[in-house]
Structures are given as structure tokens and as C-alpha cells.
Chimera marker file (.cmm) of the C-alpha trace (Angstrom):
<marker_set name="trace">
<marker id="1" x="-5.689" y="5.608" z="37.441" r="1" g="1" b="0" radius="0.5"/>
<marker id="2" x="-6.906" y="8.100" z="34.717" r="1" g="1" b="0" radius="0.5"/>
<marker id="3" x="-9.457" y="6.541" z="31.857" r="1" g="1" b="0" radius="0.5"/>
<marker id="4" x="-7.208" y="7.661" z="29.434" r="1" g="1" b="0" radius="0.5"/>
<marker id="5" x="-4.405" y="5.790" z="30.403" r="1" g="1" b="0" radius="0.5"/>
<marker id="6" x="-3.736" y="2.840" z="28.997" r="1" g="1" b="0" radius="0.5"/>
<marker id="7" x="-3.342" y="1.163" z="32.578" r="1" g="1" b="0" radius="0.5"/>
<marker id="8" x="-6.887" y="1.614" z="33.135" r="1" g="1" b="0" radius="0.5"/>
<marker id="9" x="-8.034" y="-0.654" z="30.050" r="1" g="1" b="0" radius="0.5"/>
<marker id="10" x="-8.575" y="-4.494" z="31.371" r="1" g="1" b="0" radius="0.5"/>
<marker id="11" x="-6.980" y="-7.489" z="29.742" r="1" g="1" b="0" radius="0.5"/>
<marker id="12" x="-10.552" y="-8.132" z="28.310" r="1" g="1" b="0" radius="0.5"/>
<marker id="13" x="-10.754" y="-4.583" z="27.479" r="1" g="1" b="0" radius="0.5"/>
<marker id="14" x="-7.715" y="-4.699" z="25.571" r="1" g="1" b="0" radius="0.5"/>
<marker id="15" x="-8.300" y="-8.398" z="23.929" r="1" g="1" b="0" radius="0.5"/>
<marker id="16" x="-11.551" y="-6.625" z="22.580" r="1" g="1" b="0" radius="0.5"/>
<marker id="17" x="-9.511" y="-3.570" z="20.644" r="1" g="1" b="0" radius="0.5"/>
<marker id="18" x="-7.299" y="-6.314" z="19.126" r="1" g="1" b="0" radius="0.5"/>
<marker id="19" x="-10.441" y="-8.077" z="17.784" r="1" g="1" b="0" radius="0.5"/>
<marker id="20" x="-12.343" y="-4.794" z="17.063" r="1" g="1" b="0" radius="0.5"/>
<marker id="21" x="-8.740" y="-4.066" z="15.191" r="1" g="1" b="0" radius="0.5"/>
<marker id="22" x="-8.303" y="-7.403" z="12.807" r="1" g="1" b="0" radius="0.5"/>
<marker id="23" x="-12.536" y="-6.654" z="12.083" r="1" g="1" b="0" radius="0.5"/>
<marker id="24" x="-12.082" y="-3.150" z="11.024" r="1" g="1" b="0" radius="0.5"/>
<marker id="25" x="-8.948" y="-3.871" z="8.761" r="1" g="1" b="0" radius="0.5"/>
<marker id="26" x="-11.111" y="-6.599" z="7.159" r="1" g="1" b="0" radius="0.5"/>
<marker id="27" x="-13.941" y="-4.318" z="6.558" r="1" g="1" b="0" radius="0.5"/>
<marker id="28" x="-11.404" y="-1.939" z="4.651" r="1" g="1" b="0" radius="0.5"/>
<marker id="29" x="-10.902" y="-5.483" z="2.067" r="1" g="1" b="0" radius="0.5"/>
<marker id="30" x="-15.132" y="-6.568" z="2.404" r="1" g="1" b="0" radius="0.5"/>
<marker id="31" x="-16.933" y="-3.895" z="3.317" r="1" g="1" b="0" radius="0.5"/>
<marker id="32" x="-20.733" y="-5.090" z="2.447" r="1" g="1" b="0" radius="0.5"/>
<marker id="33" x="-19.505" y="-9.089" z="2.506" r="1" g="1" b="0" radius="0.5"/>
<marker id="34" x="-18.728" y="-8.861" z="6.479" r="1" g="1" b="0" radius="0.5"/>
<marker id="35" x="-21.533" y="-6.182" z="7.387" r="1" g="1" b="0" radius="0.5"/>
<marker id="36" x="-24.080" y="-9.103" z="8.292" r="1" g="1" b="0" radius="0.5"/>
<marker id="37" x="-21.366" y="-10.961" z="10.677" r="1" g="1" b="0" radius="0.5"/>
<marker id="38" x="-21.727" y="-10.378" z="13.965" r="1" g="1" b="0" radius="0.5"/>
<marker id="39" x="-18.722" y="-10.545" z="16.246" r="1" g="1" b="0" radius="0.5"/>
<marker id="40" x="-18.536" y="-11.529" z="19.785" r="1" g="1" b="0" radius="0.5"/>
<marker id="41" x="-15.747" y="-12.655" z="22.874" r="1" g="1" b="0" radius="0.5"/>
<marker id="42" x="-16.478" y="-15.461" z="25.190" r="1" g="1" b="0" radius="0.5"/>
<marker id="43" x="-13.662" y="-15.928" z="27.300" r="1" g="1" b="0" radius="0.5"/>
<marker id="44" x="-13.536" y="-20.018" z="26.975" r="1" g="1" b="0" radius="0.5"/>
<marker id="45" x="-15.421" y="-22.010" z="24.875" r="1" g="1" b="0" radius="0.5"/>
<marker id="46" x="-18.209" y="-24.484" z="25.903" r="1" g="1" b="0" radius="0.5"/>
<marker id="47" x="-17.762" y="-27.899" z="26.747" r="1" g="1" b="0" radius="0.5"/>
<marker id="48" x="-17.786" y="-30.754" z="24.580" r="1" g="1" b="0" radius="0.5"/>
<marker id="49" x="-21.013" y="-33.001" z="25.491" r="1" g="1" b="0" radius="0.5"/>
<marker id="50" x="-19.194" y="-36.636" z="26.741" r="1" g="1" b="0" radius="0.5"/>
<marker id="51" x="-19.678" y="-38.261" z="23.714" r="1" g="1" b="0" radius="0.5"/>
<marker id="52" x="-17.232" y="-35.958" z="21.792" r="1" g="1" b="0" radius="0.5"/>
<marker id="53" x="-13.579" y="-36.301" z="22.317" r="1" g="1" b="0" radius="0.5"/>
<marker id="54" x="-11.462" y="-32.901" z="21.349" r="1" g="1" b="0" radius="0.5"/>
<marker id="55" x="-7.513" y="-32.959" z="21.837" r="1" g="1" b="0" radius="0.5"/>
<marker id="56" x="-7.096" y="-29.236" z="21.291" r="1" g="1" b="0" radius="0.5"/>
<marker id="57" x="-8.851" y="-26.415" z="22.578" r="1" g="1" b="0" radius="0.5"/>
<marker id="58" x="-10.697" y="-24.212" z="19.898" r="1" g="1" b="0" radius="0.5"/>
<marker id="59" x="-9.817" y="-20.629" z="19.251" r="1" g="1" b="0" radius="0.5"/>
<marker id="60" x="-12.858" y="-19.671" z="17.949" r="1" g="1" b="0" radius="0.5"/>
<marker id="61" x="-15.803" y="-20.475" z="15.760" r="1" g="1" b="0" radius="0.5"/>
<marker id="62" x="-18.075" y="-19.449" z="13.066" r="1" g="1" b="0" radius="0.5"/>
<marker id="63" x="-22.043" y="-20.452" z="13.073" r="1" g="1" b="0" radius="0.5"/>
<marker id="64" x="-23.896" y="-19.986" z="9.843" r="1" g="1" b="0" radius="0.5"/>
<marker id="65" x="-26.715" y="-17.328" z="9.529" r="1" g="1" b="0" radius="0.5"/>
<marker id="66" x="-30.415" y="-18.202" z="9.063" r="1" g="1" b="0" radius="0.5"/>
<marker id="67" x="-33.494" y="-15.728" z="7.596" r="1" g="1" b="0" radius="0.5"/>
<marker id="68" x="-33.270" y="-13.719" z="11.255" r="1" g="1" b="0" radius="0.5"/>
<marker id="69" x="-29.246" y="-13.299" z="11.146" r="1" g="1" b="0" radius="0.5"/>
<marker id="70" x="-25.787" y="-13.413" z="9.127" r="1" g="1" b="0" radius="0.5"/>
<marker id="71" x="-23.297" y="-15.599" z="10.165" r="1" g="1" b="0" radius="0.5"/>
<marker id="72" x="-21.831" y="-14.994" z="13.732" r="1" g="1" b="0" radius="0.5"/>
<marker id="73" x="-18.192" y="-15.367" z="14.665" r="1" g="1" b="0" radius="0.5"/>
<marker id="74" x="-16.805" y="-15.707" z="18.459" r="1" g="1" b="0" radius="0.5"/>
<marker id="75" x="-13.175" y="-15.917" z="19.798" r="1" g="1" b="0" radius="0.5"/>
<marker id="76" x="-12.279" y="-17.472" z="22.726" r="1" g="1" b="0" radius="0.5"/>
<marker id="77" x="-10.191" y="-14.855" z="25.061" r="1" g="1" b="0" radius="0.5"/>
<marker id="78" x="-8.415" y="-17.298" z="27.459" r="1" g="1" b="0" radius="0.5"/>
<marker id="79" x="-7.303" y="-19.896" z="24.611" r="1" g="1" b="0" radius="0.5"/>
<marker id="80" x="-6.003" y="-17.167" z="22.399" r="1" g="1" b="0" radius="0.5"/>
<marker id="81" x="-4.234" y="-15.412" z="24.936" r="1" g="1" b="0" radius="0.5"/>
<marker id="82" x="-2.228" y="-18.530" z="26.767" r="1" g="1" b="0" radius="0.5"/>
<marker id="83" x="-1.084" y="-19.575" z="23.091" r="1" g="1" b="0" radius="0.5"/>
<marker id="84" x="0.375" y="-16.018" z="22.737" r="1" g="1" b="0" radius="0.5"/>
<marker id="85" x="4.565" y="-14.901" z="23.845" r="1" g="1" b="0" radius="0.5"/>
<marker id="86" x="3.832" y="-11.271" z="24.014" r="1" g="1" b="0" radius="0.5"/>
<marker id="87" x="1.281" y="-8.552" z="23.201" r="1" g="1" b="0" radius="0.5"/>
<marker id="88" x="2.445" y="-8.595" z="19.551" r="1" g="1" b="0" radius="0.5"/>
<marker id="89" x="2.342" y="-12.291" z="19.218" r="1" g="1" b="0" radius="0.5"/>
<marker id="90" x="-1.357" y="-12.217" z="20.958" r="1" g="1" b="0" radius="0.5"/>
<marker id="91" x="-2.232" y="-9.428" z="17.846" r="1" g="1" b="0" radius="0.5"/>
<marker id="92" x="-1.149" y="-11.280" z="14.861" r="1" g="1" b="0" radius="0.5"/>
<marker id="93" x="-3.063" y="-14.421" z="16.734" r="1" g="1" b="0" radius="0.5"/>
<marker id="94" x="-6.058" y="-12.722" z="17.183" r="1" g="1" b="0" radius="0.5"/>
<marker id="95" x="-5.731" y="-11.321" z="13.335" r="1" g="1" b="0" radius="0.5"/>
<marker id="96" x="-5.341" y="-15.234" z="12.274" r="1" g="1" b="0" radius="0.5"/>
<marker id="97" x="-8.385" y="-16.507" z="14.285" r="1" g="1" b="0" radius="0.5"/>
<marker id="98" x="-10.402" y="-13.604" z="12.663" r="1" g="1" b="0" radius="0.5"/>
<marker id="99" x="-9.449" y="-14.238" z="8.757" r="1" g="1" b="0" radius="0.5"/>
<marker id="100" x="-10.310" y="-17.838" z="9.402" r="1" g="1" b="0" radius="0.5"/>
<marker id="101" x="-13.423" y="-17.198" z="11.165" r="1" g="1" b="0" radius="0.5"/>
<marker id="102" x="-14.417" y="-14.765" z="8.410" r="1" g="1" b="0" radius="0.5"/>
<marker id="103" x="-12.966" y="-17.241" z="5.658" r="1" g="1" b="0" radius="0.5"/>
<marker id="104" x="-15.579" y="-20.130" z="7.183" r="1" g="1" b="0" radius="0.5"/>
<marker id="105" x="-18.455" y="-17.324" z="7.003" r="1" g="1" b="0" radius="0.5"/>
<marker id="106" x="-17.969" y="-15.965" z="3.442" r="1" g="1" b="0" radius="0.5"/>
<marker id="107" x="-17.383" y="-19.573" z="2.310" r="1" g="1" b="0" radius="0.5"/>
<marker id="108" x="-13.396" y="-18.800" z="1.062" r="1" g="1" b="0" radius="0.5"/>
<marker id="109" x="-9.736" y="-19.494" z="1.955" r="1" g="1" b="0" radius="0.5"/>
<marker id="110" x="-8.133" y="-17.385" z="4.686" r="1" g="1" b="0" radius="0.5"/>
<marker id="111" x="-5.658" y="-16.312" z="1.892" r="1" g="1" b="0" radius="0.5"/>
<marker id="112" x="-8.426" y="-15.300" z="-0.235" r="1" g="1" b="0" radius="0.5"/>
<marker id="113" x="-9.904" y="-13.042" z="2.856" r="1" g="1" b="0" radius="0.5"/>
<marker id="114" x="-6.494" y="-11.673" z="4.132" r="1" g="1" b="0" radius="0.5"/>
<marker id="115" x="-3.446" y="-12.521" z="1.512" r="1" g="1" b="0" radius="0.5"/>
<marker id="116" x="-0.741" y="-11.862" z="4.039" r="1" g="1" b="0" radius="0.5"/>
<link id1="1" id2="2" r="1" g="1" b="0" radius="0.2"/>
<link id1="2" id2="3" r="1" g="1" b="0" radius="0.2"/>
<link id1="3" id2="4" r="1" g="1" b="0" radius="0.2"/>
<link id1="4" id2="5" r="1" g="1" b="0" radius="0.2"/>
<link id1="5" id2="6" r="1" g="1" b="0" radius="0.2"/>
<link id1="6" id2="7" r="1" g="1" b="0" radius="0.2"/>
<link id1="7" id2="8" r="1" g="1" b="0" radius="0.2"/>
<link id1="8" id2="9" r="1" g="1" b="0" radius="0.2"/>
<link id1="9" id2="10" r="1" g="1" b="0" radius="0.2"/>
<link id1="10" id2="11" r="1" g="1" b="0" radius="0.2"/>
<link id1="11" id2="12" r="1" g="1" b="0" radius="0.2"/>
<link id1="12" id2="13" r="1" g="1" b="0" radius="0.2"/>
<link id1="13" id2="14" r="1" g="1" b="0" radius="0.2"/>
<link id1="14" id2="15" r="1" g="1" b="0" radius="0.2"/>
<link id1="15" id2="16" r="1" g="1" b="0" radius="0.2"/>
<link id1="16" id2="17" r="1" g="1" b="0" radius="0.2"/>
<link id1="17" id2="18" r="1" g="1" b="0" radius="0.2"/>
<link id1="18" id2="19" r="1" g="1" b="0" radius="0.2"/>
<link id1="19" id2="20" r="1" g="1" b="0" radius="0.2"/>
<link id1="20" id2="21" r="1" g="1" b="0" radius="0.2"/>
<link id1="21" id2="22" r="1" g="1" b="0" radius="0.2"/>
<link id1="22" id2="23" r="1" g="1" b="0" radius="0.2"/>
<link id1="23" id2="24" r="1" g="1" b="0" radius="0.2"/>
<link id1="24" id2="25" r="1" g="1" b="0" radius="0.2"/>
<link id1="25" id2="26" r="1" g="1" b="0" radius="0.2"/>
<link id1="26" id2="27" r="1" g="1" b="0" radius="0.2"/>
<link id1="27" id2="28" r="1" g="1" b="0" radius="0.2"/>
<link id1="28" id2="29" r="1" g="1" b="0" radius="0.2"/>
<link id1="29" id2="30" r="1" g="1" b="0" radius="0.2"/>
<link id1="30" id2="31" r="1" g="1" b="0" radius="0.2"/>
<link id1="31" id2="32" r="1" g="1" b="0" radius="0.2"/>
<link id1="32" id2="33" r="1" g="1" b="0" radius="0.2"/>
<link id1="33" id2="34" r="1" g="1" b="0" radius="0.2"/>
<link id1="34" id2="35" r="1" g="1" b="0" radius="0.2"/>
<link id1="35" id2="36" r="1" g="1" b="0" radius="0.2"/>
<link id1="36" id2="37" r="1" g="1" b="0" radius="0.2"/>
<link id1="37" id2="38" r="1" g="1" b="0" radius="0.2"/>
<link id1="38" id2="39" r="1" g="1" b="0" radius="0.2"/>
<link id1="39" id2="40" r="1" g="1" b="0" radius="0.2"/>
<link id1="40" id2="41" r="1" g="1" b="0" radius="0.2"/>
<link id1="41" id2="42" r="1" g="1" b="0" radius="0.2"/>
<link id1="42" id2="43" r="1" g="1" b="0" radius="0.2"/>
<link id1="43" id2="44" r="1" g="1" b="0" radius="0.2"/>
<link id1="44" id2="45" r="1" g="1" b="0" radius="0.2"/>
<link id1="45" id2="46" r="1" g="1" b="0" radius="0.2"/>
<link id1="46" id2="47" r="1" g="1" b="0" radius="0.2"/>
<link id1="47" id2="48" r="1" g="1" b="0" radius="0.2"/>
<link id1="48" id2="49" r="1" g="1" b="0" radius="0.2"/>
<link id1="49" id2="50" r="1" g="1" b="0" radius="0.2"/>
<link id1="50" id2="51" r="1" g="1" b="0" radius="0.2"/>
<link id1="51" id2="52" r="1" g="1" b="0" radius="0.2"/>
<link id1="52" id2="53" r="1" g="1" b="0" radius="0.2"/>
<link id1="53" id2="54" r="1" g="1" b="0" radius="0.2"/>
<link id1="54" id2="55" r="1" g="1" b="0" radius="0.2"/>
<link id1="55" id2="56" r="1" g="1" b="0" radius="0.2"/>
<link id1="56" id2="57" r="1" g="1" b="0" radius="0.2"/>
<link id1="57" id2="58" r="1" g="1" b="0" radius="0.2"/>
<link id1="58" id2="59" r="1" g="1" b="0" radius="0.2"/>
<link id1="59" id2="60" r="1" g="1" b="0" radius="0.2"/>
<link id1="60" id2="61" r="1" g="1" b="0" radius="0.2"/>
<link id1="61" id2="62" r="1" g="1" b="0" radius="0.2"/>
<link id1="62" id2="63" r="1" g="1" b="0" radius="0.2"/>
<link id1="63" id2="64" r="1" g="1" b="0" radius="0.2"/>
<link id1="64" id2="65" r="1" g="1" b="0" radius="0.2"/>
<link id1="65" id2="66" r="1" g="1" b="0" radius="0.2"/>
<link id1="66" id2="67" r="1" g="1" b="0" radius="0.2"/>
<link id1="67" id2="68" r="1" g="1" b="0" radius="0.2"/>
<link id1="68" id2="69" r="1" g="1" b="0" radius="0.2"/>
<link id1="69" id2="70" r="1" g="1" b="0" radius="0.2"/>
<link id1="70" id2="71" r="1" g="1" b="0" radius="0.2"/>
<link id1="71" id2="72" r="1" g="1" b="0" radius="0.2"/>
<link id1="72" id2="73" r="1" g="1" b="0" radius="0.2"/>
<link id1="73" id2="74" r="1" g="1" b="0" radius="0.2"/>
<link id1="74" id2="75" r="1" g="1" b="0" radius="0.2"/>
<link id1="75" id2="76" r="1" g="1" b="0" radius="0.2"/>
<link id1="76" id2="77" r="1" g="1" b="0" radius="0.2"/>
<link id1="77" id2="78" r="1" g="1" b="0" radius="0.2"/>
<link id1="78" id2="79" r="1" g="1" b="0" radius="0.2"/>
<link id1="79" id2="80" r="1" g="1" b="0" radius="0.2"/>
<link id1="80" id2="81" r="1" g="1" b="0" radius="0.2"/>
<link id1="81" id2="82" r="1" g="1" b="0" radius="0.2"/>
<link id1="82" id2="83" r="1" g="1" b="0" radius="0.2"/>
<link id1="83" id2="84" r="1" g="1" b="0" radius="0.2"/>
<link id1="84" id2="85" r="1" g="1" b="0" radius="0.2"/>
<link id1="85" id2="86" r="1" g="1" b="0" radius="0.2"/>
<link id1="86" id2="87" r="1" g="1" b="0" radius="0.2"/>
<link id1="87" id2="88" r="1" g="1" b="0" radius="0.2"/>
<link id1="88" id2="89" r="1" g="1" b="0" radius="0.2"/>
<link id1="89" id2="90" r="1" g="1" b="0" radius="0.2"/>
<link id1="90" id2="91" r="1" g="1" b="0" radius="0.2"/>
<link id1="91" id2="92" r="1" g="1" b="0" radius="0.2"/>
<link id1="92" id2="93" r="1" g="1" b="0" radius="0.2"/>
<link id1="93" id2="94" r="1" g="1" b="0" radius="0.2"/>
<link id1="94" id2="95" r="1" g="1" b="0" radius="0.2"/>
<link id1="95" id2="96" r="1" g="1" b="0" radius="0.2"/>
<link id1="96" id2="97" r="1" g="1" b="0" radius="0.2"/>
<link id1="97" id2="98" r="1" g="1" b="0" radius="0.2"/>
<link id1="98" id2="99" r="1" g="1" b="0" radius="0.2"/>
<link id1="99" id2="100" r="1" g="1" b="0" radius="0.2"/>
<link id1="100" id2="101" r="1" g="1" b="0" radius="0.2"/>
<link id1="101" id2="102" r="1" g="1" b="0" radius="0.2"/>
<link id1="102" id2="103" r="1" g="1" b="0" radius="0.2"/>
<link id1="103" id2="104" r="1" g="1" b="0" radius="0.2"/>
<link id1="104" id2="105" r="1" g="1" b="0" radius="0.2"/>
<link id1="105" id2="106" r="1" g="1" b="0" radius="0.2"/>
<link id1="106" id2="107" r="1" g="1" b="0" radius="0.2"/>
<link id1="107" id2="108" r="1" g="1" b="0" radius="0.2"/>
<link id1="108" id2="109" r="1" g="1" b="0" radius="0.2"/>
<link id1="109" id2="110" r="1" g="1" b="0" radius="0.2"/>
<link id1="110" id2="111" r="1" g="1" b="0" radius="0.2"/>
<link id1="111" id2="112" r="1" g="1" b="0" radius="0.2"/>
<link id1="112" id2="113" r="1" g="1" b="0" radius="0.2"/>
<link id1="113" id2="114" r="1" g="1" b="0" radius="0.2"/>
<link id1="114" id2="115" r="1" g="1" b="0" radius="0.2"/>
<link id1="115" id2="116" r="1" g="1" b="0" radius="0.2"/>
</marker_set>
């Protein structure tokens, strides 16, 4: 199949436009507040050492800079996607894990960081 067709692009692929998507639409709103987060997709998240019980499965998380980097934010593919109906359901997810990832970095609300 062609590159150009969408066909060709890999779940992953595609996952990683929706993410690159919700980032760039927040950088239209931040601009110099989110140009020290790094963003990154891990398709599940790590295990819990045996002495922590979780219920629910995280969609994501948000570790806090230090004097070498700014804050870095990952979503977890597989999570995120099982929770989703349909490709637009699996957008407006990955938009929602993003604000609130960014919200935890920049120390604000997610309505502060995306209003709708």
C-alpha cells in the first residue's frame, strides 16, 4: 500500500497524530508554558511494585522536571485505546488525558488549560 494512504499508517502511528494533535492545539493556548514538556507514548504502563494495590489502570502520567529537564508527560496507548467506542471517541480521550497531564505539569485545573 502507498505511504500516502492512510492504510499504510499503523495503529501506533495513528495513536501518535492524535497525541501530536491535542499537543499542538495546546501550544496554540501556552505556547512558552508547554515548550519545556516533553511528550512521549508507551504502549502500557509499568507495573505496580507488590506492595501497591491499583484498581484501575492509568492513562497516563506526568513526572516533574529537575535542573536537566521540564516536566515530562507519557500516555499509555493500549489503556487509552480499549476505553475508546470509535476513532472519534479514542480523539476526544486522548485530548482529555493530555489537558490533565499538562494541567498536573503547569500546576492548574484541566479547565484552566483547556476550558472545553
Amino acid at each position: 500500500m502507498p505511504a500516502a494512504l492512510p492504510g499504510a499508517r499503523t495503529r501506533a502511528e495513528a495513536f501518535d497524530d492524535l497525541v501530536l494533535d491535542a499537543v499542538e492545539d495546546l501550544e496554540r493556548r501556552w505556547g512558552a508554558q508547554m515548550a519545556a514538556i516533553e511528550f512521549a507514548v508507551e504502549d502500557v504502563p509499568p507495573p505496580y511494585p507488590p506492595d501497591q494495590v491499583r484498581r484501575e489502570v492509568p492513562l497516563g502520567r506526568c513526572t516533574a522536571g529537575d535542573r536537566r529537564s521540564g516536566p515530562r508527560v507519557v500516555l499509555y496507548r493500549h489503556p487509552i485505546t480499549v476505553r475508546a467506542a470509535d476513532q472519534a471517541d479514542l480523539a476526544d480521550l486522548v485530548h482529555e488525558v493530555v489537558v490533565e497531564q499538562v494541567a498536573g505539569a503547569l500546576g492548574r485545573t484541566p479547565e484552566e488549560i483547556d476550558p472545553t
